[in-house]
C-alpha positions as CSV (number, residue, x, y, z in Angstrom):
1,X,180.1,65.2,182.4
2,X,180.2,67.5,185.1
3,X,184.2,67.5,187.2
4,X,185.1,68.7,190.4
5,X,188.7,70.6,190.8
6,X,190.6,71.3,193.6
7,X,192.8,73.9,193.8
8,X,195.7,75.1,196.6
9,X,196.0,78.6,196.1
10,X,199.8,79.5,197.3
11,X,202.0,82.8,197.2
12,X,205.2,82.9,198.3
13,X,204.7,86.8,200.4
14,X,203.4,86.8,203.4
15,X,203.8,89.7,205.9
16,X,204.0,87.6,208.9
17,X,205.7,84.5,207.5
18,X,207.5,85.0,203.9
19,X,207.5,81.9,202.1
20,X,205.0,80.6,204.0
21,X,204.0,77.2,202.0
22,X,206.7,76.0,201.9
23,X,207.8,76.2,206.0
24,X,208.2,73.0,207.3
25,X,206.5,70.8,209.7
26,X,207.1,67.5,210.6
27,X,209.8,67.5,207.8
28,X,207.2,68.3,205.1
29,X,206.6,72.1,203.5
30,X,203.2,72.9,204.6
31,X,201.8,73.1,201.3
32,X,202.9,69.3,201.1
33,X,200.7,68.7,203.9
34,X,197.7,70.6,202.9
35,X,197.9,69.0,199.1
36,X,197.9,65.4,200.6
37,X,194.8,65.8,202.5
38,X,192.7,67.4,199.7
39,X,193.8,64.5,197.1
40,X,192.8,61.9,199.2
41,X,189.1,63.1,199.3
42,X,186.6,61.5,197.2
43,X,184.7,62.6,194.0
44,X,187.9,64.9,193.0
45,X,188.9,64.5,189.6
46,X,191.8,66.5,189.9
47,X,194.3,68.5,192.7
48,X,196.4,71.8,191.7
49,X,198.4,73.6,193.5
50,X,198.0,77.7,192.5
51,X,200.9,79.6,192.5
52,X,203.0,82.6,191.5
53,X,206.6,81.5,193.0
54,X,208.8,79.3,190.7
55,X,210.0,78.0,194.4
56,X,207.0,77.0,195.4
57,X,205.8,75.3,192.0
58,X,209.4,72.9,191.7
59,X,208.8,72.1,195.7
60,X,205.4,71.0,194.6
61,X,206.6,69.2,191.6
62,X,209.5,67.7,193.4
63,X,206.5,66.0,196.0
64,X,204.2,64.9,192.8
65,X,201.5,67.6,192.6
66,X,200.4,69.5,189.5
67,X,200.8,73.0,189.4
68,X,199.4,75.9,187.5
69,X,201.2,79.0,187.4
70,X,199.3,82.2,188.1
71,X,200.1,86.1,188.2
72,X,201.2,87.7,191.1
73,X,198.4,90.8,190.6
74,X,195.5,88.9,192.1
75,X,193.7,89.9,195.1
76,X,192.7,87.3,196.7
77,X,192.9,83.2,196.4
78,X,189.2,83.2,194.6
79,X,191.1,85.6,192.0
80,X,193.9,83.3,192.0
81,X,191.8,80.0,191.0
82,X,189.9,82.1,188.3
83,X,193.1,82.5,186.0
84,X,194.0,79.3,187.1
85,X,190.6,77.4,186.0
86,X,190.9,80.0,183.1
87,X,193.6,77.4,182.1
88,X,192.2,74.2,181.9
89,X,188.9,75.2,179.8
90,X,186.8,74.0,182.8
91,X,182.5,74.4,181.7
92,X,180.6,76.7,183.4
93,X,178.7,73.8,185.7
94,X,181.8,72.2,186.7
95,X,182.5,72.7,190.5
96,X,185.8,74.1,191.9
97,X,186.9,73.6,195.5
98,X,189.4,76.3,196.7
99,X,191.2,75.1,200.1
100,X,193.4,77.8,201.1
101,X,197.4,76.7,201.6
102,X,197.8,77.2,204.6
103,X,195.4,75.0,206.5
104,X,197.9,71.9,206.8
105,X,195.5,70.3,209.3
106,X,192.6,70.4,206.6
107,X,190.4,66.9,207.1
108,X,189.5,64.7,203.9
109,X,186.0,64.8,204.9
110,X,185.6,68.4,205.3
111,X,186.6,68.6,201.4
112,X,183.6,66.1,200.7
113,X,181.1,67.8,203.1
114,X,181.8,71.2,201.4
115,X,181.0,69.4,198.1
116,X,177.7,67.4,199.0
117,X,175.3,70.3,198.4
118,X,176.0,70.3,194.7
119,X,175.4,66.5,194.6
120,X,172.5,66.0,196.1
121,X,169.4,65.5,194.8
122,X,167.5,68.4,195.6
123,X,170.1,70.7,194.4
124,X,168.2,73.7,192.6
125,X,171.0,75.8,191.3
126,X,169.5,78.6,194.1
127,X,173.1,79.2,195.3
128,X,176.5,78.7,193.6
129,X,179.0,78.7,196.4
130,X,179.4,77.0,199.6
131,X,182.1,76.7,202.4
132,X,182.4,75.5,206.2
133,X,181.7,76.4,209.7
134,X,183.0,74.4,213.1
135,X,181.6,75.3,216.1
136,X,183.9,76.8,218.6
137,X,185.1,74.8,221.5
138,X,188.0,77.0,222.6
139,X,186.5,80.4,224.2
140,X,189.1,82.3,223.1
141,X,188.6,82.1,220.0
142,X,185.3,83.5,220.4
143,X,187.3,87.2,220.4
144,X,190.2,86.5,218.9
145,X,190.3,88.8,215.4
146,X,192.4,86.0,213.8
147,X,189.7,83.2,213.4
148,X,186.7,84.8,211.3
149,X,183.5,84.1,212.7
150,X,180.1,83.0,210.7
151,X,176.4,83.6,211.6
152,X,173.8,81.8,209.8
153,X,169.9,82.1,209.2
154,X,167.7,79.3,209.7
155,X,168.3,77.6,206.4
156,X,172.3,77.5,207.0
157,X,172.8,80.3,204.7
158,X,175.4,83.0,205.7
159,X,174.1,86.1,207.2
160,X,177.4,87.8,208.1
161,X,181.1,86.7,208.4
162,X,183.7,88.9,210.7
163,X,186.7,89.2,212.7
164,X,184.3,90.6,216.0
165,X,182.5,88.1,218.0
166,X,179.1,87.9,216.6
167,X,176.6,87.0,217.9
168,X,177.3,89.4,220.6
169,X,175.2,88.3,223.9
170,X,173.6,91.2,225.2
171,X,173.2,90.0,228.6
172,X,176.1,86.9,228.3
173,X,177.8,84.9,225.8
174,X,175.7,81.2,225.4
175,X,178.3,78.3,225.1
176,X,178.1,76.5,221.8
177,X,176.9,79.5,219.8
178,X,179.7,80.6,218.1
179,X,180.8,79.2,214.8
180,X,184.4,79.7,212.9
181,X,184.5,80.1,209.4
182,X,186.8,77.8,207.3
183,X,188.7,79.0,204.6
184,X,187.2,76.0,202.4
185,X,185.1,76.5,199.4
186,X,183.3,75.2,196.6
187,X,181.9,77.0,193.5
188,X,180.3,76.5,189.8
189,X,182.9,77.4,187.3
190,X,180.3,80.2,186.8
191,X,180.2,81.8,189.4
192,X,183.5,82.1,190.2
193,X,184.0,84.1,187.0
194,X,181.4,86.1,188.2
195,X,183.4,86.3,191.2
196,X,186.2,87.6,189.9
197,X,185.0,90.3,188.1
198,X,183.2,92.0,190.8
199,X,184.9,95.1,192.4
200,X,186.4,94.8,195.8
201,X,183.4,95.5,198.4
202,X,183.3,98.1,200.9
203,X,183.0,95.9,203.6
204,X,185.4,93.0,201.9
205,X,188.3,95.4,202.0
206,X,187.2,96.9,205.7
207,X,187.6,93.2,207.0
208,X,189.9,91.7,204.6
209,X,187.6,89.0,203.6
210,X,186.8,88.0,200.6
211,X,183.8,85.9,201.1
212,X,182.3,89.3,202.3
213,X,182.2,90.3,198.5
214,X,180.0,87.4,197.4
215,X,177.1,88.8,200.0
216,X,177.4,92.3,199.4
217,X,176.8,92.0,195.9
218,X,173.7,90.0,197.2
219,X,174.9,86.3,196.1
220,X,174.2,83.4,198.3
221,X,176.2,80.7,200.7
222,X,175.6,77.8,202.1
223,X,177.4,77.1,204.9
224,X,177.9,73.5,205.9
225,X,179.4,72.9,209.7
226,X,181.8,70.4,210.1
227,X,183.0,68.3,212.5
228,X,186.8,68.6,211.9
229,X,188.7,71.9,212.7
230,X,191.5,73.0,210.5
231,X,193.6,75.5,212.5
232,X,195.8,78.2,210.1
233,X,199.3,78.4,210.2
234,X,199.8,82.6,210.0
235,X,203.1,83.5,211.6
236,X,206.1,81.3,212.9
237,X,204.8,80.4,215.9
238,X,201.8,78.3,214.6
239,X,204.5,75.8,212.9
240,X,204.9,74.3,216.0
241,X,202.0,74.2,217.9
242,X,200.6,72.4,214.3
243,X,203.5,69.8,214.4
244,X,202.1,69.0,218.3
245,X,198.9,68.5,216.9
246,X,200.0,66.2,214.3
247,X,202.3,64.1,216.8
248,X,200.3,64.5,219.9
């Protein structure tokens, strides 16, 4: 029987904020927060939390998560839940869902949306990966090099995902058609061992995204918008505008 893993990728560097998972807000490490959320949504069989730091791993322990421990030399959090998923002899259909930790804000029902293509009944094995878009309400995020945008074609596969506004209006921006990318995914077992044993991409490493490596090695993925935004925590001044948004 197929099962569907989530894992919490978590390192303790961070260039803006070290030891960044386990930061707190609202009196909870973030990690805490993101780890919550993901194990309440449905059709999980499992939650772990990734990591390389012994800190991190007995802070997650100490709140009743599993943990798998994972090397520091990874590149990226897809890397990371490869050796991790290495671990627990997971089959090559089974699905993993990677949320990244530090998206305390993450909604339940985001997890499940970025699941449903691989459950439904039409599913034809013609893509193996899948993540989210929300569409932006705040224009200034629209330019802002922090929050990745996403274009799409006309079957809600990803064209194109960067940190410059696309689509660019020519004449004027149109409101509404600008999406964000989420750093929520979902992947077979197989292809994220296929994943991780692609090289770095040219234009992976140029933008410093991974998902950009999936494309240019001309893999598919479906992109499923959601309703729910789930706003990153990336230096010290996001921990409180997050804990305003959690006690508004």
């Amino acid at each position: 029987m197929r099962r569907i893993i989530a894992f919490i990728p978590a390192r303790f560097a961070s260039s803006r904020l070290p030891g960044k998972p386990l930061a707190l807000i609202a009196g909870k490490p973030l990690i805490q927060h993101v780890y919550e959320r993901v194990a309440a949504a449905h059709n999980l069989d499992a939650t772990y939390i990734a990591t390389d730091s012994e800190d991190i791993a007995t802070a997650a322990q100490g709140f009743g998560a599993e943990v798998i421990m994972t090397p520091q030399q990874v590149t990226c959090g897809t890397d990371r839940i490869a050796r991790a998923a290495d671990q627990l002899n997971l089959h090559d259909d089974d699905i993993i869902v990677n949320v990244q930790g530090d998206q305390p804000l993450v909604a339940t029902a985001s997890i499940e949306a970025v699941i449903a293509p691989f459950l439904s009944a039409d599913y034809d094995n013609s893509f193996e990966m899948t993540t989210l878009s929300y569409r932006i309400r705040n224009r200034d995020e629209i330019t802002q090099p922090k929050d990745v945008k996403v274009v799409c074609d006309n079957n809600g596969f990803a064209l194109y995902f960067s940190r410059a506004t696309i689509p660019w209006g020519r004449d004027q921006f149109e409101h509404g058609q600008h999406y964000k990318h989420l750093g929520v995914y979902a992947y077979t077992k197989r292809f994220v061992d296929i994943f991780a044993h692609l090289p770095q991409g040219r234009l992976e490493q140029l933008e410093m995204l991974e998902q950009l490596r999936a494309l240019e090695f001309g893999y598919r993925i479906k992109v499923v918008e959601t309703e729910h935004d789930s706003p990153e925590v990336d230096e010290p001044a996001d921990l409180a505008r997050i804990e305003a948004l959690l006690n508004p």
